[in-house]
N, C-alpha and C positions, 0 to 999 in steps of 0.2 A: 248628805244622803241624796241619792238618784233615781229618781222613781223610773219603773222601766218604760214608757212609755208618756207618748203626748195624749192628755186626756182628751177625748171629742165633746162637743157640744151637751150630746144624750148622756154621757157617762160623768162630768159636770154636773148636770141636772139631776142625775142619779144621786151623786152624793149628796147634793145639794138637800136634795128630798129627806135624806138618811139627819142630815144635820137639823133641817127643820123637825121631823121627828121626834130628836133629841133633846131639841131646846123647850118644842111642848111638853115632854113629860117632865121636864126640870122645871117644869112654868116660872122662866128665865126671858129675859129681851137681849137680844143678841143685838152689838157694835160692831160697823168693821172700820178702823183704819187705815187707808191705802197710801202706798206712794205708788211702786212698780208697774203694778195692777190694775190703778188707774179707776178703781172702782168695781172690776169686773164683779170682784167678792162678793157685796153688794148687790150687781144684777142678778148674777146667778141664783141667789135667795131671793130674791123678789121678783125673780120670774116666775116663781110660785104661788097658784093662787093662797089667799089667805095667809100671805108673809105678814100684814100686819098687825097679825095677833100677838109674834114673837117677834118680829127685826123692828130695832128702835130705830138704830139713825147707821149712818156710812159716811165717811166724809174722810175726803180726798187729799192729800198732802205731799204735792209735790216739793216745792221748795222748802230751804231750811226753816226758814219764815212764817210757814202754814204751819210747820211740824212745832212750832216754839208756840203759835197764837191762838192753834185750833186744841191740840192735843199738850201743851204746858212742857214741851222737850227743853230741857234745859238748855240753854243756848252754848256752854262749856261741854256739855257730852256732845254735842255736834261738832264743834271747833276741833274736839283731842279726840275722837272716836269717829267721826264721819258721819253721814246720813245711813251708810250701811254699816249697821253696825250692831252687833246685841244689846248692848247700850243704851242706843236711838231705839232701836225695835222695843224693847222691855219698857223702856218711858212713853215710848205712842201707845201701849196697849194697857199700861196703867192710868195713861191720861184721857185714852177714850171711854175704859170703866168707867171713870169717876166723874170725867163732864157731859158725862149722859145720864149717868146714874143706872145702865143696863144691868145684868144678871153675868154676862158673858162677854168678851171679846177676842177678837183677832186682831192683829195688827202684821204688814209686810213691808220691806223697802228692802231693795234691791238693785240689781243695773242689768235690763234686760235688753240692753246692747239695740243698734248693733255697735255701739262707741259706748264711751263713757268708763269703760271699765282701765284697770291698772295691774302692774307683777301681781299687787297684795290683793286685790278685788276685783280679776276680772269678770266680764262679761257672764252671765248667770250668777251670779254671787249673791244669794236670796237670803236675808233672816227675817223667820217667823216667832210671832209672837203669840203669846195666848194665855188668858185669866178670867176667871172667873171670882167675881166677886168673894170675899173673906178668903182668897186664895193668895197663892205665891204665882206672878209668871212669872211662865217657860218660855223660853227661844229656840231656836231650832236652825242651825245650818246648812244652806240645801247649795250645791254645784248643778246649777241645771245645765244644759247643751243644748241648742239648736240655736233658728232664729227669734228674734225679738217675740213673736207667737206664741210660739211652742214654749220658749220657758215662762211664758205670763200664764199659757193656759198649766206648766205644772205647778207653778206658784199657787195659783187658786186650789188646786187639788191637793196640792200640802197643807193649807189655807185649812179646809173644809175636814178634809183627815183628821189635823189637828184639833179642830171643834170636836169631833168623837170624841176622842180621848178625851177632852177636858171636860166634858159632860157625862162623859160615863163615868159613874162611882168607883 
């Protein structure tokens, strides 16, 4: 999926705003798990005053390493399936529910270039994840385009989207 546009700073925030919203009426604590993104998910929601009524914890996972020690990725779904991968994605954002013990999460990894990517997984090649407690996750395949930027800030904004959805009944 290709969203039409690079999100700005204000329109970030905007939804950012929309997610916090949602997590208060769900009276839920929101997780995020990053690779790609580096955290932005994260700041975005806690640039908002009074995030720490709903955002528990964020925590970053570059290497395969962080992804196995911090979020519990099994070290075989990384080996046969990569760091991007539905796989990876769906184990960081069951493993950030449950060693936080939040209400909510997200999880991303991805290759937001400008290297790194392959035929099978180039450059923008984003899966998103998202569960909410006593739930099933969901992943989500996104082809972003541009520079290294521009597909982190659409990443975030698939990211935050996603949160709707999963908080809405």
């Amino acid at each position: 999926m290709l969203l039409p546009s690079v999100p700005t700073d204000a329109e970030l925030l905007t939804l950012a705003a929309e997610v916090a919203s949602d997590v208060k009426q769900s009276k839920l604590m929101l997780v995020t798990a990053e690779s790609c993104t580096g955290g932005w998910i994260a700041k975005v929601l806690t640039d908002l005053p009074g995030s720490s009524a709903w955002f528990d914890a964020g925590v970053v996972t570059y290497s395969n390493e962080a992804k196995e020690a911090l979020l519990g990725v099994n070290p075989r779904t990384l080996e046969q399936t990569g760091a991007v991968s539905e796989e990876t994605v769906l184990e960081m954002v069951s493993g950030a529910l449950a060693r936080f013990g939040a209400g909510v999460a997200v999880a991303v990894t991805g290759i937001a270039g400008p290297s790194g990517g392959t035929v099978d997984k180039p450059v923008g090649t984003v899966w998103v994840g998202w569960k909410r407690h006593g739930g099933h996750a969901r992943a989500q395949l996104f082809q972003f385009s541009g520079d290294r930027e521009a597909i982190r800030r659409q990443t975030v904004a698939a990211a935050l989207s996603g949160l709707r959805q999963t908080l809405t009944p």
